[in-house]
C-alpha beads as a LAMMPS data file, in Angstrom:
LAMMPS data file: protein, C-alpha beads

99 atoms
98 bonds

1 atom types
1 bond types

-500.0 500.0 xlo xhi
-500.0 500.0 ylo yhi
-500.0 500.0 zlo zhi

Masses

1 110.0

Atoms # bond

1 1 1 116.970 -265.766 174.475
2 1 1 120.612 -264.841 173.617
3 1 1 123.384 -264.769 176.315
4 1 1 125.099 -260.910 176.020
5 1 1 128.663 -260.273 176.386
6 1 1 127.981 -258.687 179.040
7 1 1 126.670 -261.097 181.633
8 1 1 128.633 -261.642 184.520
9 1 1 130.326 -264.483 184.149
10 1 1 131.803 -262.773 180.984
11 1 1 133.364 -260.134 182.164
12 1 1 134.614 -261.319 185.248
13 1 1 136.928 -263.663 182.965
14 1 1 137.738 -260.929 180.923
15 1 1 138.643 -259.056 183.920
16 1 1 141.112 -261.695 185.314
17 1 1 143.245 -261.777 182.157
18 1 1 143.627 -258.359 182.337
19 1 1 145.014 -258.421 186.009
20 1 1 147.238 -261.290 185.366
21 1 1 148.370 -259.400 182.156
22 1 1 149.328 -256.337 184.454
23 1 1 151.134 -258.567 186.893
24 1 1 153.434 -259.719 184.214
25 1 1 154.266 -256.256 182.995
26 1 1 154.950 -255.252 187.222
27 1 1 157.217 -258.267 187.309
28 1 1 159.330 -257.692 184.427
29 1 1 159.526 -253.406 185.164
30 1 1 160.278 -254.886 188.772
31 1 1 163.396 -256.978 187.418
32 1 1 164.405 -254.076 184.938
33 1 1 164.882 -251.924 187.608
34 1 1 166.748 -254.756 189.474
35 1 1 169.344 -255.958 187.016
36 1 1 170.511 -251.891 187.487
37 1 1 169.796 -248.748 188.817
38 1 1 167.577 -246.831 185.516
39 1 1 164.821 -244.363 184.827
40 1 1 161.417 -244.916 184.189
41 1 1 161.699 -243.942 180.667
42 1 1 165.427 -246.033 180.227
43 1 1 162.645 -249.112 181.958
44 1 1 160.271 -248.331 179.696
45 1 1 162.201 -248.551 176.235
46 1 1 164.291 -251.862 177.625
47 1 1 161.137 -253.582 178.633
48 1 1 158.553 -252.140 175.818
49 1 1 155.932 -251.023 178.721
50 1 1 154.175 -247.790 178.296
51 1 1 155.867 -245.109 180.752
52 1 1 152.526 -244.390 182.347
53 1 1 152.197 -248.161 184.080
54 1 1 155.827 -247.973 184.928
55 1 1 154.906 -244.728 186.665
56 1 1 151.935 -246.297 188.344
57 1 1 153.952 -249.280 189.511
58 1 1 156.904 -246.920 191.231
59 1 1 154.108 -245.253 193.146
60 1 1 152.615 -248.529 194.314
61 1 1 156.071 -250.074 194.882
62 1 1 156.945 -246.335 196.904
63 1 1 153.931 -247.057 199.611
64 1 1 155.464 -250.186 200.659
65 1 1 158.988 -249.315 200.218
66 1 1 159.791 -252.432 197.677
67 1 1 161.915 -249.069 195.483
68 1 1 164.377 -246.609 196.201
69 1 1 165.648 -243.718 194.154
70 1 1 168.768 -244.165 194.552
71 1 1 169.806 -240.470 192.260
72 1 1 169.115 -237.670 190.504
73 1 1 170.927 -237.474 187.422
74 1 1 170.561 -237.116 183.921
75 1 1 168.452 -239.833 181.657
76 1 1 171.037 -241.106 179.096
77 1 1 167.977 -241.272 176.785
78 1 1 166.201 -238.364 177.096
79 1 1 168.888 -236.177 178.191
80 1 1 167.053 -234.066 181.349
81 1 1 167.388 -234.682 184.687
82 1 1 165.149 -237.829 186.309
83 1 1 165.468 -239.814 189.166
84 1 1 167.183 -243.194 188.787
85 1 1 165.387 -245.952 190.698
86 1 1 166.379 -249.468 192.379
87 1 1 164.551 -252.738 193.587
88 1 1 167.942 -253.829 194.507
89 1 1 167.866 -254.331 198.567
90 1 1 171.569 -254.228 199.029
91 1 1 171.270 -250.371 197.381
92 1 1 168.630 -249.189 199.578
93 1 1 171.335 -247.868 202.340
94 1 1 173.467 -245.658 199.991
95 1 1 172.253 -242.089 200.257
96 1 1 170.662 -239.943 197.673
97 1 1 172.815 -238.543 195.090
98 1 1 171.807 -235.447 193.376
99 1 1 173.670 -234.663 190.013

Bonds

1 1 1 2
2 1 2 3
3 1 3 4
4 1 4 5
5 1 5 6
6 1 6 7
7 1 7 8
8 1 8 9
9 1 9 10
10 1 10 11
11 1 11 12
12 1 12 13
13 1 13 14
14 1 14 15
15 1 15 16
16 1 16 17
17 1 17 18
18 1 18 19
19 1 19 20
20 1 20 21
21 1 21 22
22 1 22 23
23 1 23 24
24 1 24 25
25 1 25 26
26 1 26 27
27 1 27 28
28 1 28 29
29 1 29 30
30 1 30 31
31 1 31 32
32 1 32 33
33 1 33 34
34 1 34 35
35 1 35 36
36 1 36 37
37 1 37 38
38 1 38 39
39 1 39 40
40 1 40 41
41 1 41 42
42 1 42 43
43 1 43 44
44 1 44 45
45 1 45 46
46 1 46 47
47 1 47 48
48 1 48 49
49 1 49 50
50 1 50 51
51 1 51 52
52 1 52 53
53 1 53 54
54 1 54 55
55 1 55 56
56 1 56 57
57 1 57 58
58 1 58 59
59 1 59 60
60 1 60 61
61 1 61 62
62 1 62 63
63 1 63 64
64 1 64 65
65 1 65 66
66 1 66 67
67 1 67 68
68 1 68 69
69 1 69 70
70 1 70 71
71 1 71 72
72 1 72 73
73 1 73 74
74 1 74 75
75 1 75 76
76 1 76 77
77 1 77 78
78 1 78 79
79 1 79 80
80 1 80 81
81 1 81 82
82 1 82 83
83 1 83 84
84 1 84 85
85 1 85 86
86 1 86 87
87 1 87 88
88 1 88 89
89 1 89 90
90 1 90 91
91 1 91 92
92 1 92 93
93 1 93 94
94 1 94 95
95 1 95 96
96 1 96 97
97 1 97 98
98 1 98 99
């Protein structure tokens, strides 16, 4: 008898890469937004990470406080207001800035 693809042992290999593949995307978005204050979509063009998993990973990174949005302002890319976000510690304590 032939072994499927999907057996168990198959896909929960498969399924590993996959995490560790997101985990390098969160830690590179995570450094992005480190090196200076940006918006998703500014993140998302440096690092070449869809906007939609950047989006994810500020909501995650939100829950347990590890971001800040530090302003409102306008995106230098897209030109319309958006929030401009931090994983810089030593920004957290400045206080929101709306445009």
């Amino acid at each position: 008898m032939v072994k499927t693809l999907n057996t168990p042992s198959n896909s929960l290999h498969n399924r590993q890469g996959k995490d560790k593949h997101f985990e390098v995307q969160m830690k590179r978005v995570f450094a992005a937004f480190k090196r200076k204050p940006s918006t998703m979509l500014m993140v998302s063009i440096e690092t070449g990470i869809l906007r939609a998993n950047i989006c994810r990973y500020v909501a995650k990174w939100q829950k347990i406080n590890s971001i800040h949005l530090l302003k409102q302002g306008l995106c230098k890319v897209s030109k319309h207001r958006a929030g401009y976000y931090t994983t810089d510690t030593n920004l957290f304590t400045q206080p929101l800035k709306l445009f």
